[in-house]
Steps between C-alpha positions, in 0.01 A plus 500: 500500500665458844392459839591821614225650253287646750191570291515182305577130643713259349345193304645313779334677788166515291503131495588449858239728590198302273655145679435669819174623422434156364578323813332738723182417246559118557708445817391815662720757685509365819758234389811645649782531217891603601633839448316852481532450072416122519746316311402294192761210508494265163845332526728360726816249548673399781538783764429773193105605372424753240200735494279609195755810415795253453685636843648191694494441893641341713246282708582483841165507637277197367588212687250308273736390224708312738786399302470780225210632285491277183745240641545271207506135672162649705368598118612188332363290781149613485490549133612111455233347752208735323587319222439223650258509753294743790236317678266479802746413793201196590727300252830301564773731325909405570571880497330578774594196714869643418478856588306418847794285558799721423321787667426300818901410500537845590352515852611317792262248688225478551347663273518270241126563279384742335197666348518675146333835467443818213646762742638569826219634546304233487764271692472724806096444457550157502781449815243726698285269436678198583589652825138609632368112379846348689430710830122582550622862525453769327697731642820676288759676605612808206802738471332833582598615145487236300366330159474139379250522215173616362190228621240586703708343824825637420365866455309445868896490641652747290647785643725645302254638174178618519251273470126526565430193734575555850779367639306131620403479912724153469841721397771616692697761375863472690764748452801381389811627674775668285851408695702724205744693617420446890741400763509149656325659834252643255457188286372287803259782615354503162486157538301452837312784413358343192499120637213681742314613236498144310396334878257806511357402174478142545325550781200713375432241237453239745342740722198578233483177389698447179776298615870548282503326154791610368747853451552547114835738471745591198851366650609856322244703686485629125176710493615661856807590350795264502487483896747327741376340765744452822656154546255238630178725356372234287582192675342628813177627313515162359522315834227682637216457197556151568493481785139693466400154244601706168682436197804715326457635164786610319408717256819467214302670182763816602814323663525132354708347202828593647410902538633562785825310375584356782258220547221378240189592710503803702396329806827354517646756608316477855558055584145465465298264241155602492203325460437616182680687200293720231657537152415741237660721203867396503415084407360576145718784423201726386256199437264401728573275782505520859495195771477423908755249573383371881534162661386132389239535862353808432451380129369211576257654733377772290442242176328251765214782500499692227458394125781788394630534133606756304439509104837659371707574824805320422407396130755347291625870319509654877731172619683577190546831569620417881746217432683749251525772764678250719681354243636885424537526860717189587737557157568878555541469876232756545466434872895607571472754233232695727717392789826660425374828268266556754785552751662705283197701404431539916830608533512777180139600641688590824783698390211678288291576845800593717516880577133525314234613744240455210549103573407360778640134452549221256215249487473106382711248400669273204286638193205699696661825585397881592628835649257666763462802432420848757508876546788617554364750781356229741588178349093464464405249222484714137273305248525748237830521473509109480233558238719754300808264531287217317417740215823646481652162511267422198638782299802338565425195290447346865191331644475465867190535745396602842315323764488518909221615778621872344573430168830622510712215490666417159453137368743380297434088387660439110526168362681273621731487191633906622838484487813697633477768168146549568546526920739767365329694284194524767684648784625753236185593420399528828734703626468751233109423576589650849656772432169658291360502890625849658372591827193369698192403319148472546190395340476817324812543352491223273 
């Protein structure tokens, strides 16, 4: 029996379909799963995972398994301290003490402390927190599509999924401006343009009453789509939420531990050290870890009036789990590896776009990379052809996603382990992904 029997499934599709009619039993079928046939993975190594059937992909979408799925030092280094030891993080444990200090190596002064967490979720929770307590304010100032987790207070400033609590009367959604592929004289209008909005936003909070307590932005403007900002955008919004009494959160779950290649934290990129840093997926390489790393003051402050602990956020198995990434990180020069096939990616991405009105631009940097993609007719944002390239990249033995304010923006994040063979075997596939797309498209067509 094959699956092209058309009036009798495979054993293999049978038993996909009973999993998925199990989960929607259990989980329920409003947890979102990838693809329009969700895909049952059961196997992976490295920058390779393997589904139920036995067909083999290459992963360059899950930025999760930061330094390859199944990375043996990770696996041996959790395996080892289970064998020893997980406990309640209210006890003195070495391993801990270690990976807070070889993590906080990584960032430049001040911020010097931080604050172990399950998720990035959670850390984002947490910095919000730290920020309304530091200021008195409540105010927040959001990307006007963004994401930065799933509590109660993160889903009152999220723009960029659908949610059912209103956007909060303390948020302000700014638009951030997209300098790609403008002129200099063009650039700087942008620039003032969206500077106003910022003082414009500012000004409302403190107008009803709120007050600033911080901006909380993705350095990668992931969610919105891999956006860049004009020269002097951040450093100016920056300037002015302080000015306003706020604090700068940096949120790095997307664009930290050397992603962008050519710094370690995405913010970086811009001169500016925030106030605080969240941390999520990438530290535990699949297990569960995130952090804040902020400053000794605002530390100090927050413990000064609030008894705050958290049972298993940085437990001995999750430190583990973290000082192996960076151990991986530091003796495969995974940092430069991001930094110099990520140039060469940008630059095969380019020839690939050049003469192609289906592609708009190339988006992201180091090892967070997309193609925008657009109608041929008007150059209009096309989200279902962006959706048919990630399905038709998936028959491909490729996995890639989509994201942006229009969905139609390719996102393209492997591990960090990719390498030159595997950069080369993507673009392949993607131009011969491409070609499948003849003519304009629309919704209906796909």
């Amino acid at each position: 029996m094959t699956l092209e029997t058309a009036t009798e499934p495979a054993p293999d599709a049978l038993l996909q379909e009973g999993l998925i009619n199990r989960r929607e039993r259990t989980i329920g079928r409003h947890s979102p799963l990838f693809y329009a046939t969700p895909l049952e993975i059961v196997a992976g190594e490295g920058v390779w995972v393997h589904d139920a059937t036995g067909k083999t992909y290459l992963d360059v979408y899950n930025n999760v398994p930061h330094v390859g799925h199944s990375n043996p030092v990770v696996r041996e280094a959790i395996t080892t301290q289970l064998q020893t030891i997980n406990l309640h993080t209210r006890y003195l444990n070495s391993r801990v003490v270690e990976y807070a200090e070889k993590l906080l190596a990584l960032f430049d002064s001040p911020l010097e402390r931080v604050f172990f967490t399950n998720s990035g979720s959670e850390a984002n929770e947490l910095a919000l927190r730290i920020a309304r307590q530091h200021t008195g304010n409540t105010g927040i100032l959001i990307s006007d599509h963004s994401y930065h987790g799933n509590t109660t207070t993160l889903a009152e400033l999220t723009t960029g999924l659908q949610v059912k609590e209103p956007l909060g009367a303390h948020v302000r959604p700014i638009r951030i401006p997209d300098a790609a592929g403008l002129t200099p004289a063009k650039r700087k209008r942008l620039l003032q343009e969206a500077l106003r909005d910022v003082d414009a936003a500012i000004s409302s909070l403190q107008a009803e009453g709120y007050g600033v307590s911080a901006i909380l932005y993705d350095p990668l403007f992931s969610t919105e789509g891999l956006l860049q900002t004009p020269a002097g955008y951040i450093e100016a919004v920056t300037d002015r939420v302080r000015a306003a009494g706020g604090l700068i959160i940096a949120d790095e779950v997307q664009s930290g531990f050397g992603r962008t290649g050519n710094h370690m934290w995405g913010h970086q990129a811009f001169g500016t050290t925030p106030d605080l840093v969240t941390l999520g997926k990438p530290m535990g390489n699949g297990h569960p870890v995130g952090g804040v790393i902020t400053t000794h003051a605002l530390m100090e402050e927050f413990g000064e009036n609030n008894t705050y602990f958290n049972t298993f956020a940085g437990n001995p198995v999750s430190s583990a789990a973290g000082l192996a990434v960076l151990q991986v990180m530091e003796e495969n020069g995974l940092v430069e590896n991001a930094h110099q096939l990520g140039k060469f990616i940008a630059d095969e991405l380019a020839a690939l776009t050049k003469g192609n009105p289906r592609i708009k631009g190339v988006r992201g940097r180091g090892l967070f990379f997309g193609l925008e993609i657009v109608n041929t007719d008007d150059a209009t944002p096309d989200p279902a052809a962006t959706k048919a390239l990630t399905e038709e990249m998936r028959s491909r033995g490729v996995l890639i996603g989509k994201i942006g304010r229009h969905e139609n923006v390719l996102k393209m994040r492997p591990p960090l382990v990719f390498e030159l063979e595997h950069a080369q075997h993507m673009i392949e596939q993607l131009r011969l992904a491409l070609e499948t797309l003849d003519g304009p498209t629309d919704q209906n067509q796909w």
